[in-house]
Backbone bond lengths (Angstrom), bond angles and torsions (degrees), N, CA, C in turn:
res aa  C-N    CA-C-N  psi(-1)  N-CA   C-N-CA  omega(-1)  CA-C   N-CA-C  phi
1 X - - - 1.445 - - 1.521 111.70 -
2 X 1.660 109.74 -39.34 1.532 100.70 177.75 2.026 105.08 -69.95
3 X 0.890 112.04 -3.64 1.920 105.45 -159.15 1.486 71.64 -79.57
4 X 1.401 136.75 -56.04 1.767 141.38 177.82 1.589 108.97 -19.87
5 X 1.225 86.44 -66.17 1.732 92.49 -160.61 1.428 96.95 -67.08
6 X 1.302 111.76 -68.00 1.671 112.56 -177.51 1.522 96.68 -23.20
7 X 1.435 115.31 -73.03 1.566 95.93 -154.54 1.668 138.28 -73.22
8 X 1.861 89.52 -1.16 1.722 120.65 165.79 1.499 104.33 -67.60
9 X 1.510 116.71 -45.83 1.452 123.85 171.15 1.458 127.09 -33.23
10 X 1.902 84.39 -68.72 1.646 90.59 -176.83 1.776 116.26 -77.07
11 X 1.175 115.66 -18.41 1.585 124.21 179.75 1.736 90.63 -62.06
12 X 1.045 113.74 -71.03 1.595 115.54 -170.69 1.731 119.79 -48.86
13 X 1.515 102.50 -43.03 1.624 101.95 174.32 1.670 124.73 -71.22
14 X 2.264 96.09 -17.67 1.581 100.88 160.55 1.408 107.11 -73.51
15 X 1.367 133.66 -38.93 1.244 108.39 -175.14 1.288 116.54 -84.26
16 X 1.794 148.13 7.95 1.018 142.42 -179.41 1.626 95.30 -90.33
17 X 1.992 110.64 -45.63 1.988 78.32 177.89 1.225 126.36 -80.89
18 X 1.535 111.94 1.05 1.078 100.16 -170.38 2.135 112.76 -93.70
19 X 1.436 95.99 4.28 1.372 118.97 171.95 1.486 101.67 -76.42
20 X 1.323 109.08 -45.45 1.919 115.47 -165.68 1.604 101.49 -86.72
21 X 1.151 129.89 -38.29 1.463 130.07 160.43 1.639 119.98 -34.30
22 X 1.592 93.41 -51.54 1.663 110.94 170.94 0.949 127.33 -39.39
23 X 2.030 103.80 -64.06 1.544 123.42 171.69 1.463 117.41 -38.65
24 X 1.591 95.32 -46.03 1.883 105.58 -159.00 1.655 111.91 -63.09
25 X 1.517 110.15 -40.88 1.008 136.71 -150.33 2.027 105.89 -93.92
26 X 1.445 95.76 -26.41 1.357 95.89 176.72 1.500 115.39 -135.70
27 X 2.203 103.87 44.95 1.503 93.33 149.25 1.053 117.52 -108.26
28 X 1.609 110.38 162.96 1.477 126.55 -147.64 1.425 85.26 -114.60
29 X 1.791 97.57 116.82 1.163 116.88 157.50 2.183 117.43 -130.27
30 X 0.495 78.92 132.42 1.482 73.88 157.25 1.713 146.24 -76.85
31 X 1.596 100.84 90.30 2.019 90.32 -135.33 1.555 71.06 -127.04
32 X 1.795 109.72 141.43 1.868 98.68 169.52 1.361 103.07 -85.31
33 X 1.870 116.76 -19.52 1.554 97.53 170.08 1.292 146.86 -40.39
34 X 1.951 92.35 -24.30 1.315 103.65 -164.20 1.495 90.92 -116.31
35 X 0.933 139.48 -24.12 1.172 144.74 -166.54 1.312 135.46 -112.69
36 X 1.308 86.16 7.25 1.791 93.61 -179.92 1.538 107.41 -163.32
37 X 1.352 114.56 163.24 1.780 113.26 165.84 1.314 105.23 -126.03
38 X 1.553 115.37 173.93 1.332 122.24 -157.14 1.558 84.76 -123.85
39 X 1.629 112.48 148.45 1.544 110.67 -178.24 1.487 92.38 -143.53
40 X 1.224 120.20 140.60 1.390 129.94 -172.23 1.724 104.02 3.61
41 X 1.558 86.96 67.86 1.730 99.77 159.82 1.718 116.49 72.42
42 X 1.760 113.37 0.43 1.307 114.73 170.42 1.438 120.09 -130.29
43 X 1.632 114.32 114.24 0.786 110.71 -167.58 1.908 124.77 -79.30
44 X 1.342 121.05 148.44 0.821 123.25 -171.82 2.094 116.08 -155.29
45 X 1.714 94.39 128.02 1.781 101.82 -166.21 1.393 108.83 -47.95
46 X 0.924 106.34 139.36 1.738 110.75 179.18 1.953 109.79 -53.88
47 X 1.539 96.98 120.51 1.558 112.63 150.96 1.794 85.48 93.11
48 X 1.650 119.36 23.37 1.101 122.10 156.91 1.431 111.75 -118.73
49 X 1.770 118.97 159.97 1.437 114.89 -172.58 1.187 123.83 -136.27
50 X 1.904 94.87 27.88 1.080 116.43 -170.20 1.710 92.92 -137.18
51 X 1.568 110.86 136.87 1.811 134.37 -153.82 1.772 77.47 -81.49
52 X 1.699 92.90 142.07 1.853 116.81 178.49 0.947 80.18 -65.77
53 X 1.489 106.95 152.13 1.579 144.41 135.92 1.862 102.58 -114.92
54 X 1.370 96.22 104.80 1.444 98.06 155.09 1.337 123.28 155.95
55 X 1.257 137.53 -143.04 1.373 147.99 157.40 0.832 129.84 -102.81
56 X 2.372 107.09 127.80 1.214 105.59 -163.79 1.774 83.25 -108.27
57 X 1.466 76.63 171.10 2.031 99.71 174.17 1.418 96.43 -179.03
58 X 1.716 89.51 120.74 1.387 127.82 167.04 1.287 99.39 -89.24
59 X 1.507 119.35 145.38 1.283 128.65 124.22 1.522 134.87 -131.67
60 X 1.618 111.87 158.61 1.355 102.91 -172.99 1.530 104.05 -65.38
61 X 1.372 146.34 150.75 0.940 164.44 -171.91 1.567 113.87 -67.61
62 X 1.644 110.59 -48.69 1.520 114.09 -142.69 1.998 76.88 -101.79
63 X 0.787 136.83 -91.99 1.739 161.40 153.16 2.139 97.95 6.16
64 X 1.686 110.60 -55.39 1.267 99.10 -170.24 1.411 112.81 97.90
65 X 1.418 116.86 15.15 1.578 125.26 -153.57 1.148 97.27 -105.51
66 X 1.634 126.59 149.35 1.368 119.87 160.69 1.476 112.34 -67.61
67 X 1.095 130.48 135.21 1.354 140.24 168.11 1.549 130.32 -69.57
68 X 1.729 91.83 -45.78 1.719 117.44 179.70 1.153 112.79 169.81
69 X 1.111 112.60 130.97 1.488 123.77 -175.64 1.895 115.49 -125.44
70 X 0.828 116.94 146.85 1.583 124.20 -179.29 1.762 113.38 -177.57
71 X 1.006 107.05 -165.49 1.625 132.38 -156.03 1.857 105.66 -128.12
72 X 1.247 97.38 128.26 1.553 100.56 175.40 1.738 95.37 -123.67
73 X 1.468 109.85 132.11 1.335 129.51 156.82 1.944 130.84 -103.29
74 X 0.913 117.59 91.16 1.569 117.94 -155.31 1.293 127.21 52.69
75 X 1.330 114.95 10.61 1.401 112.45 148.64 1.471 102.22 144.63
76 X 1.294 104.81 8.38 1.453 136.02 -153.15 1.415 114.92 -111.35
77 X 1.873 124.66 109.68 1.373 103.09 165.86 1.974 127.16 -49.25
78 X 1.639 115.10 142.19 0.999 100.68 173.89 1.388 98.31 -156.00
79 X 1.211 106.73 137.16 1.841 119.83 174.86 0.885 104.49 108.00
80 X 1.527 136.93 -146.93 1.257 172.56 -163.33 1.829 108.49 -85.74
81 X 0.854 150.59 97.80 1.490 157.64 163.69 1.724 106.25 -106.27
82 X 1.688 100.93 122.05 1.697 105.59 -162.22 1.664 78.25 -129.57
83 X 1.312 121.35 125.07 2.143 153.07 162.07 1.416 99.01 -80.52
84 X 1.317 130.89 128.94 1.223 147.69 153.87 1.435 126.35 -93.89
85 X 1.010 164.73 172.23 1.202 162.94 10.32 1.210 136.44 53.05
86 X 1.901 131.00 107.90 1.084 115.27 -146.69 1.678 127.55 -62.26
87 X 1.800 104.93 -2.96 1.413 99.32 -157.90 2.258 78.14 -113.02
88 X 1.207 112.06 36.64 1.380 112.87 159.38 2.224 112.67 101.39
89 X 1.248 91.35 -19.63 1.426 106.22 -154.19 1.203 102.02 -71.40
90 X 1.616 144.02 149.84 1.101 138.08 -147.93 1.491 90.28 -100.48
91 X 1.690 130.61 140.32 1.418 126.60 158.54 1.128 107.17 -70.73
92 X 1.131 95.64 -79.25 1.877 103.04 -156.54 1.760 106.58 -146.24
93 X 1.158 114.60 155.46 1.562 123.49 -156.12 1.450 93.10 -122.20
94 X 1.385 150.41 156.01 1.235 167.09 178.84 1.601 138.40 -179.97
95 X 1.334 115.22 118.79 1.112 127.92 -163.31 1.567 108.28 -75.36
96 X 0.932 132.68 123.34 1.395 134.56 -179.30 2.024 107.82 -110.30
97 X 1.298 119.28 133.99 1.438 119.97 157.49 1.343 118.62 -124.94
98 X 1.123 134.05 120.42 1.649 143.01 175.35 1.953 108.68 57.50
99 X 1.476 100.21 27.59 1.597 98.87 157.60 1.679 95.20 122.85
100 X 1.428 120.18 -23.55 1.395 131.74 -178.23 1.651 119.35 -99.05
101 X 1.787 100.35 152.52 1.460 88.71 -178.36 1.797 109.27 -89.38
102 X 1.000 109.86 127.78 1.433 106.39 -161.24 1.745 91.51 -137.56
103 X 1.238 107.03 121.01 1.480 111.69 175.32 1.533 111.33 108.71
104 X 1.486 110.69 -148.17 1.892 91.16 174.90 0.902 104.78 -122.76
105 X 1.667 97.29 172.23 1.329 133.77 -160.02 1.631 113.06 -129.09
106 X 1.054 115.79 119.20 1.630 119.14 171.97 1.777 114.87 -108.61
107 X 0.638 101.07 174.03 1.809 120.39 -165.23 1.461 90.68 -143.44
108 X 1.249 123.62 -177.30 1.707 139.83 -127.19 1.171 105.51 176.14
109 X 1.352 108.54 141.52 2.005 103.66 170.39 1.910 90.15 -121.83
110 X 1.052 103.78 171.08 1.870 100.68 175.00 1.495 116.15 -68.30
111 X 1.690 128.78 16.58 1.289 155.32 151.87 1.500 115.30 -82.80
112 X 1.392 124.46 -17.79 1.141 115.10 179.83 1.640 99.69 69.55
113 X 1.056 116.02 41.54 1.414 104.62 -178.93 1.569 94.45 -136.67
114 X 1.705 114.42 126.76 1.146 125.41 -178.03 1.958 123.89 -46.14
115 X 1.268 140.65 116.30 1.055 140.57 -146.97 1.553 111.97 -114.86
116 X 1.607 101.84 -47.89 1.551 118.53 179.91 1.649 89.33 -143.52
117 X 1.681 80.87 140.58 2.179 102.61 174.07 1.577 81.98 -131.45
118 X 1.532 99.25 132.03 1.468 123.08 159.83 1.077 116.23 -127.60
119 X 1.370 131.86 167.82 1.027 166.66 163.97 1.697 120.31 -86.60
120 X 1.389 134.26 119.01 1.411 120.93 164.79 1.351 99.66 -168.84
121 X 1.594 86.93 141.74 1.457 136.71 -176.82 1.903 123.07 -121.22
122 X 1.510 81.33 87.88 1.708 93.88 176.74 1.682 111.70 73.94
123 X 1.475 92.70 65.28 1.710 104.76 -161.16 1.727 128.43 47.42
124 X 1.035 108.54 19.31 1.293 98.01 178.37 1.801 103.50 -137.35
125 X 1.418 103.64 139.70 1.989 123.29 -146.54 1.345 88.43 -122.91
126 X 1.407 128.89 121.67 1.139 136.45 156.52 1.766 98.89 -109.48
127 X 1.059 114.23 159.39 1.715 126.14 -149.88 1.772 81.45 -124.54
128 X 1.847 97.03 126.07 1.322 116.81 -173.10 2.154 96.39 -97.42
129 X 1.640 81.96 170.28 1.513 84.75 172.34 1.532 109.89 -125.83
C-alpha cells in the first residue's frame, strides 16, 4: 500500500513542476533579451528584418518585477530607460538618443535615494557634483 502512495506522490510532484516550469516558461513579457537580437547595434524581434519601433519591458520572472523598461526607435534605444532591482527598487535611470546614452544618468541606493548624477554624451558618463 505504501509502494501506492509513494508512486501517487511522486506522479503528482512531476506534475506540480512540471505545471511551474509551464508558468515560467510561458509568461508574457515583452523583453528584447528574450525577444529580440541586436545586429550591428540595431535591435530587431526575432525572424523580423525590419529595426523595433516600440516598447520594451523586462521582467524578472520569479518576483513579477519590472526589470527595465524603455523605448525603441528604429531599432534604436530612445528616451528615458528606468533598471529595477529585484526586490522593486529603482537602479538607475538613463536617457538614451538614437541608441546612445546621451544626457543624464542617475544611480540608486536600495533607498531609492539618488547616489550618483552623471552626465553622458555618446555613451560615455562623467559623474557630476
Amino acid at each position: 500500500m505504501s509502494l501506492i502512495i509513494q508512486n501517487k506522490l511522486t506522479i503528482l510532484i512531476l506534475i506540480l513542476i512540471s505545471f511551474a516550469i509551464y508558468l515560467i516558461i510561458s509568461t508574457k513579457t515583452i523583453c528584447d533579451d528574450l525577444d529580440g537580437l541586436t545586429r550591428k547595434g540595431v535591435f530587431y524581434l526575432r525572424g523580423s528584418k525590419t529595426p523595433f519601433t516600440g516598447n520594451s519591458l523586462c521582467i524578472w520572472d520569479l518576483t513579477n518585477v519590472t526589470w527595465y523598461e524603455g523605448k525603441y526607435q528604429d531599432g534604436l534605444k530612445e528616451g528615458l530607460w528606468k533598471f529595477y532591482n529585484l526586490d522593486a527598487t529603482k537602479r538607475s535611470e538613463v536617457t538614451y538618443s538614437e541608441g546612445k546614452m546621451n544626457g543624464l544618468r542617475y544611480i540608486y541606493n536600495s533607498n531609492n535615494k539618488e547616489v550618483i548624477k552623471m552626465n553622458c554624451i555618446d555613451n560615455i558618463c562623467e559623474a557630476m557634483e
